[in-house]
Structures are given as structure tokens and as C-alpha cells.
C-alpha positions in Angstrom: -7.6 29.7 161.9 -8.4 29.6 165.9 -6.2 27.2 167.9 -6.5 26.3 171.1 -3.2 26.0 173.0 -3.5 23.0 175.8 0.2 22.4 177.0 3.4 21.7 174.6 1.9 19.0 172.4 -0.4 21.4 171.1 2.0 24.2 170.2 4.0 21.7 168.7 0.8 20.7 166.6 0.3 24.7 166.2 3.9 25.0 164.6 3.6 22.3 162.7 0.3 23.8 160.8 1.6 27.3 160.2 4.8 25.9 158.9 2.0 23.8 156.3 0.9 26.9 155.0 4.1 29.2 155.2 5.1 30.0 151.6 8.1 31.6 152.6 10.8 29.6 150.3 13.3 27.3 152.6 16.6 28.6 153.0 19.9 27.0 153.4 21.9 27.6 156.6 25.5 28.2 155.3 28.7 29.6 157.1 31.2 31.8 156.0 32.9 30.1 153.0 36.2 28.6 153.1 38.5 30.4 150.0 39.0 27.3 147.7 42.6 26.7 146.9 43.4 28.9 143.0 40.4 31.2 144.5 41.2 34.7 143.1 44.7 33.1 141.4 46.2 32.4 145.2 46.9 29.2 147.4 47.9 28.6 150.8 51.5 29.3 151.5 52.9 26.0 152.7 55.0 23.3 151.8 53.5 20.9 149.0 54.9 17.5 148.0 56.2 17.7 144.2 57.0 14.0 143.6 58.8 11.4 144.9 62.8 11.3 145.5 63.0 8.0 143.5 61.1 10.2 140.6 64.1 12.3 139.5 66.5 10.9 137.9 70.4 11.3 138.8 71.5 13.0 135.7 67.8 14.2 134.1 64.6 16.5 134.5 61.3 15.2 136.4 57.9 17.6 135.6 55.1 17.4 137.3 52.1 19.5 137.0 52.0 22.3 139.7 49.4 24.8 141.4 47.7 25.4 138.4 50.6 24.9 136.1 54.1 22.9 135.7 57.1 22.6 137.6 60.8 20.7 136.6 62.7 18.6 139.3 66.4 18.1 138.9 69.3 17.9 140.7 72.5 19.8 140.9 76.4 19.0 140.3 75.8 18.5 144.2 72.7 15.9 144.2 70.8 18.6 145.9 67.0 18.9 144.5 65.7 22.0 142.8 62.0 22.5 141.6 62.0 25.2 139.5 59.1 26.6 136.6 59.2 24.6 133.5 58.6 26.7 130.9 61.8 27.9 128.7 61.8 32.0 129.3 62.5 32.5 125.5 59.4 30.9 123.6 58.0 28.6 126.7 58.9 25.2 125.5 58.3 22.7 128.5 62.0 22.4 130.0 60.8 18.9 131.3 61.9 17.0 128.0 64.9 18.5 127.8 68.6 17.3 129.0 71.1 18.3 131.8 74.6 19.1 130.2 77.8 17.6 131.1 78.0 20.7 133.4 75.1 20.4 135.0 73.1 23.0 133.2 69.1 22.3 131.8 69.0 22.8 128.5 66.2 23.4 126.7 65.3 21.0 123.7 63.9 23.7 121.3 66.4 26.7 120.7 69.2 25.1 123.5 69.2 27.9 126.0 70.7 26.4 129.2 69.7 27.5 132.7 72.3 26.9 135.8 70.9 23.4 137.9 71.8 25.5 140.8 70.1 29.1 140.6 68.0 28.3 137.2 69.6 31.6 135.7 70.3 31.3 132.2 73.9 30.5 132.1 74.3 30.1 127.9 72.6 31.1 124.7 74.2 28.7 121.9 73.3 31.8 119.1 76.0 34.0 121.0 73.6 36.6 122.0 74.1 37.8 125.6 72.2 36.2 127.9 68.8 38.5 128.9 69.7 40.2 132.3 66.0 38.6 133.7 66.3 35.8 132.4 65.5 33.1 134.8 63.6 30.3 135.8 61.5 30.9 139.0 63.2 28.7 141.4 61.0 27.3 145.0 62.4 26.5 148.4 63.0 23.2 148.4 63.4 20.7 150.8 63.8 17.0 150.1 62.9 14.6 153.3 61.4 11.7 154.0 62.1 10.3 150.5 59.9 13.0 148.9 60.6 16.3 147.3 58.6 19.5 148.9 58.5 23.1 147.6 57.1 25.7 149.4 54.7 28.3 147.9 55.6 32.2 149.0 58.7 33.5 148.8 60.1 32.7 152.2 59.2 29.2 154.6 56.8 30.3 157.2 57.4 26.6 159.0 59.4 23.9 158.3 58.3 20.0 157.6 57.2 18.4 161.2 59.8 16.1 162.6 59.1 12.6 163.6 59.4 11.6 167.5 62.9 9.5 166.9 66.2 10.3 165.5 65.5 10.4 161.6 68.2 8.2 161.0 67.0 5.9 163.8 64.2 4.8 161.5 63.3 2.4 158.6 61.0 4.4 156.3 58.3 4.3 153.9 56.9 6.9 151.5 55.1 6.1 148.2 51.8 8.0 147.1 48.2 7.1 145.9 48.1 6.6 142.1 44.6 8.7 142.3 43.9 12.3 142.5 40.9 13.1 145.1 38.5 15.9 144.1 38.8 17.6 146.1 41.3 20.6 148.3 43.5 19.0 150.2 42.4 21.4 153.4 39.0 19.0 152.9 41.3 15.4 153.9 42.9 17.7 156.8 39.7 18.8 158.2 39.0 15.1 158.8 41.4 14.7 161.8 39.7 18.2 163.9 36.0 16.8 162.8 36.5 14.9 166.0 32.4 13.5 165.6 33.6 11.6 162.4 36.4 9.8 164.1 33.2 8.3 166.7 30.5 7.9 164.0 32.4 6.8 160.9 35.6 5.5 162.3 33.6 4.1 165.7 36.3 5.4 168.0 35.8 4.9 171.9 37.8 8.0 173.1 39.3 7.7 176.1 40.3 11.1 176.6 38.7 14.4 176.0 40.1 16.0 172.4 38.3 18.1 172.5 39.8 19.8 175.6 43.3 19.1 174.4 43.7 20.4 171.2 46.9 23.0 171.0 46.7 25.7 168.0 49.8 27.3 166.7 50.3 29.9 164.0 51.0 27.0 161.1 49.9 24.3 163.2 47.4 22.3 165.0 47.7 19.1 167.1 44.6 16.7 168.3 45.7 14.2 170.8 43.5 11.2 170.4 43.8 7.9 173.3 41.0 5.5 171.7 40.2 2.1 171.2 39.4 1.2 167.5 36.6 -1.5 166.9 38.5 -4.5 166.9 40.1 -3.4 169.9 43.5 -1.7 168.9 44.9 0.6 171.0 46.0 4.3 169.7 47.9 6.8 171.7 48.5 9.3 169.1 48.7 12.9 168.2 47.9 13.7 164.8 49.3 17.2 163.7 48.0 19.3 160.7 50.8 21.5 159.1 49.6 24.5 157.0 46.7 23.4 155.1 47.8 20.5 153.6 50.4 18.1 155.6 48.8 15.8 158.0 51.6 14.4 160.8 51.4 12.2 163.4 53.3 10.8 166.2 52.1 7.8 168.5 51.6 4.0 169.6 49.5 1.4 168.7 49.3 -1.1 171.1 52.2 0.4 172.8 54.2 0.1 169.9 55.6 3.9 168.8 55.0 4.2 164.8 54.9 7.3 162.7 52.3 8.7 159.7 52.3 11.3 157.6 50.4 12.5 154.6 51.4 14.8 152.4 49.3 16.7 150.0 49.8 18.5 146.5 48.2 20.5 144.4 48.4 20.0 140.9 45.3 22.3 140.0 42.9 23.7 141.6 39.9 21.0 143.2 42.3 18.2 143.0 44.5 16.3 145.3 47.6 14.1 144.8 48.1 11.9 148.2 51.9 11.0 149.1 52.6 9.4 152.4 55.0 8.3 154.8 55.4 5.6 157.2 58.3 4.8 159.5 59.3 2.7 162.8 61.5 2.0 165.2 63.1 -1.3 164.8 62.8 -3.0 168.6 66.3 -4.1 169.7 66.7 -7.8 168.8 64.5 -7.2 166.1 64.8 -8.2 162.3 64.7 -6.1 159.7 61.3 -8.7 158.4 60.3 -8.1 161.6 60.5 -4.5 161.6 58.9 -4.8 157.6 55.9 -6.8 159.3 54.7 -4.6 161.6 54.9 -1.6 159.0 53.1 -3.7 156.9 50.3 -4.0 160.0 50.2 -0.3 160.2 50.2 0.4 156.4 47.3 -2.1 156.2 45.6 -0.3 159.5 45.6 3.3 158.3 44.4 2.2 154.8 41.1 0.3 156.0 40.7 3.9 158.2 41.5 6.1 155.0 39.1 3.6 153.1 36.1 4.3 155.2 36.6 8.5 153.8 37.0 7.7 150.5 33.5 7.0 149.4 32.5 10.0 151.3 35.2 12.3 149.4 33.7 10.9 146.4 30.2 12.6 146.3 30.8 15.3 148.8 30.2 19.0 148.2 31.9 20.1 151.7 30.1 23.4 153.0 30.2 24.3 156.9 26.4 24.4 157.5 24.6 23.6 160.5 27.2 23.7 163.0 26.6 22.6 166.8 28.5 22.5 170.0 29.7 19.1 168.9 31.9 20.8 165.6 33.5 23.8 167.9 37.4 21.6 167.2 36.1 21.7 163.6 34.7 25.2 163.7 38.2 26.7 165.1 40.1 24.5 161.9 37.2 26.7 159.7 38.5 30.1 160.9 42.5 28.8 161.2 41.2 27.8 157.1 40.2 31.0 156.3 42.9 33.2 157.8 45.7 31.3 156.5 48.2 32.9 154.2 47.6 32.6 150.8 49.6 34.0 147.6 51.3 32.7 144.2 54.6 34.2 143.8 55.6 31.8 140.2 52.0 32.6 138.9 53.3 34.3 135.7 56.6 31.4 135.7 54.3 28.6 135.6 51.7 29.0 133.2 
């Protein structure tokens, strides 16, 4: 076939009919993947919410399924939280219906070996035997804050949970979690707040600063300062924060008013999600504490109609980095901070 070129419109034309008869079949432009979390038996080493504070009891064992397997939450003589791995070390009976003794030991409900609510060594064997010298539970770093419980996956914290702006104690607080798991990683919610084009096309943010220029990246850590004007015209001065892979944080105003977010995610297997959060603020001075419990309310109900313009994405979404452009380079970076992060499963062989 001839074809006359006569100026842009006709290569354009040209293009168009050579692509008609190309049989070459279409391909699909893909990045470099992102390692799903349980990919190859690891996940990221960071600190994952277990449950909430008001979840264990005072005297009593709390399990919750964990990275791909089960963990028990209890507390020692001390009140202090422990998450250890759930599964008795003699025949693997699932420590998480069984009791805490008068001395503060977990005792198991099938044969009655006891492990120390401290270390999670076996302390007793009620047949008299000696106790086997490797006997015990695999115990996490814990930490419990914000009224939820968070163990860390690797052997020693490579970061600690992100502080608020105010004095801890300084600040009425509010943590709870979504009764739903999402189906997804929960690197796929963080990589929300560093795809700065969804916060303008989904959300309909008018930015009024350049994020793009300010995000900060840390070895664990990444912050996106955002000054915007939300479509009905609330202010926000904030700077969300994402922690490891899996904790989003942020500090800021709305309306000049300082308030604080965070969510946390968990993993309890792989592809799925569980959603804790926590929302605090300042009480103004003269204020009461309805006062202060109305305008958490207000934020609660602001970040929720936010969250609830995701979901529905969430829901059908097969997230693969594609076609990238110029407009994705804050999201781009989060894809290579993703895939370099530290990843391992030191309780692997405790929890399943």
C-alpha cells in the first residue's frame, strides 16, 4: 500500500492504517512487581497492630490470627502486654483457649504445660518430666500505645511507632478498627497518600502547595505535606506520614484546628487487611470535654467520607504499576522504597 504523506494529519492517518493490519499481539506495559506480603514465606519487617487494648482481658488469653498463622495476647503479673505464638510446643493445641494461673503462667488446656506470661518459656510440666531445654513460645516485640497492641515482625525494631505532635497525655483519644478485612496488602491503602493525582481526581483536592516538591524520604519513613482545600471548602494543613509499609500517620489542622490520624494495619494472612485507627485532639482551653468529643466526632465523620470514596475502588482493583508518567514520580519513588523494604518471618515455624 502507497501513501502519500501531506503534513501530520496524514502520518497520523498512516499510523493509524498500519496499526489496522499489524498482527503483532498487544502487550501489556507492566513495571517491576511489588513482592506481595507472604511472597516467598516473608513480610515486611514493621510494626503490625494485633488487636485492640480493650481486647485482652486482665487476667486471660486474646488470639488473633497472625501473618499467615496465630498469635496469643496476654498480660503479665505486671499488666505489661505480650504477643507470643499460640500453638502449645508439645502437641500444638491453640494456647488461646486456655487459662492464666494464679501465678501468672498460660497454661495450656490439653496436657497443662504452663509457659511464663513474661518470657513464654515453659515454666511447668504437671507429668513431672523436666521441662524441654527449647521449649518456648516465640515471643514478639511488643509495644502497646495508643490503646492498641503492636508487635513487630524481625527480631529487633528497626523504628519505633510515630509520635503525635502534642504531649501523649495532653490528648483525648480514640482508637477502634473497621469490623472488615480489605483484600488487599496493606502497602496498597499506604500507597494512596504518595499517589498524589488521586488526592486531585478522586478526592478533588485544590493543592495549595507543591507535594510533590516536599516530600522528605527516610530509611522507614516517608512524609507528604499536603495545604489543600477540600470540596466543601475545609481547610487541611497536614502531613501525612507512612511508617514501614503498613502505618499511615498524620499530624495537622483542619480549619486551623490541630487534630491527629493514624491508621494502623495488620496482617492476618496474606492478601488481606485488618484496618485499626486512631484519632486524638487537643482539648481548647475553656473547652468541654462534649466539646472536645464533638469536634472528634467532625473529624471521625471527615476522614470516613474521604476513606469512603477508596473503598469501592479497593473492592475490584488488581493494583499493578503500569503506565507510569511524570505525574506518578511521588508514587514511583513509594514503588522502589516498596520493593527494597526489609522483609523476613522470624516465628514462621512458631506460628503455623
Amino acid at each position: 500500500m502507497e501513501i502519500e504523506y501531506h503534513g501530520r494529519g496524514a502520518q497520523v492517518t498512516a499510523i493509524q492504517e498500519n496499526r489496522a493490519h499489524d498482527t503483532t499481539p498487544q502487550r501489556r506495559l507492566k513495571g517491576r512487581a511489588i513482592p506481595a506480603e507472604g511472597e516467598g514465606g516473608v513480610f515486611s519487617e514493621t510494626w503490625f497492630p494485633v488487636c485492640l487494648s480493650s481486647d485482652v482481658p486482665a487476667r486471660g488469653v486474646h488470639g488473633c490470627d497472625f501473618l499467615d498463622g496465630r498469635v496469643i495476647v496476654s498480660r503479665d503479673r505486671h499488666g505489661e502486654v505480650r504477643v507470643f505464638s499460640a500453638y502449645c510446643l508439645h502437641l500444638g493445641a491453640d494456647l488461646s483457649i486456655g487459662q492464666v494461673t494464679e501465678s501468672g503462667n498460660i497454661r495450656c488446656p490439653f496436657h497443662g504445660w504452663e509457659y511464663d506470661g513474661g518470657s513464654g518459656r515453659c515454666a511447668h510440666l504437671p507429668s513431672g518430666d523436666p521441662v524441654p531445654p527449647r521449649a518456648s513460645l516465640y515471643r514478639f516485640p511488643t509495644v502497646e500505645r495508643y490503646g492498641v497492641v503492636f508487635a513487630f515482625n524481625g527480631v529487633e525494631p528497626r523504628f519505633s511507632i510515630p509520635d503525635f505532635d502534642r504531649p501523649e497525655d495532653s490528648l483525648v483519644l480514640r482508637s477502634g478498627t473497621f469490623p472488615d478485612r480489605f483484600q488487599v496488602d496493606p502497602w496498597v491503602i499506604c500507597a494512596n497518600t504518595p499517589d498524589l493525582l488521586h488526592v486531585t481526581e478522586l478526592h478533588h483536592f485544590d493543592m495549595r502547595n507543591d507535594p510533590y516538591e516536599e516530600a522528605t524520604w527516610q530509611d522507614y519513613s516517608a512524609t507528604f505535606p499536603i495545604h489543600a482545600v477540600a470540596p466543601a471548602g475545609v481547610v487541611f494543613d497536614i502531613r501525612p506520614e507512612i511508617h514501614g509499609t503498613n502505618l499511615f500517620h498524620q499530624n495537622g489542622t483542619v480549619d486551623g484546628r490541630w487534630f491527629g490520624w493514624s491508621t494502623w494495619m495488620g496482617i492476618p494472612t496474606p492478601g488481606q487487611t485488618t484496618v485499626f485507627y486512631t484519632i486524638c485532639a487537643q482539648p481548647e482551653p475553656g473547652e468541654t470535654s462534649e466539646q472536645t468529643g464533638e469536634f472528634l466526632d467532625y473529624v471521625l465523620d471527615l476522614e470516613m467520607s474521604i476513606a469512603s470514596e477508596d473503598v469501592p475502588i479497593f473492592a475490584g482493583m488488581r493494583y499493578t504499576p503500569g503506565n507510569l508518567t511524570r505525574g506518578d514520580r511521588v508514587l514511583a519513588r513509594f514503588f522502589e522504597y516498596l520493593r527494597t523494604f526489609p522483609r523476613s518471618h522470624p516465628s514462621a515455624e512458631f506460628l503455623n
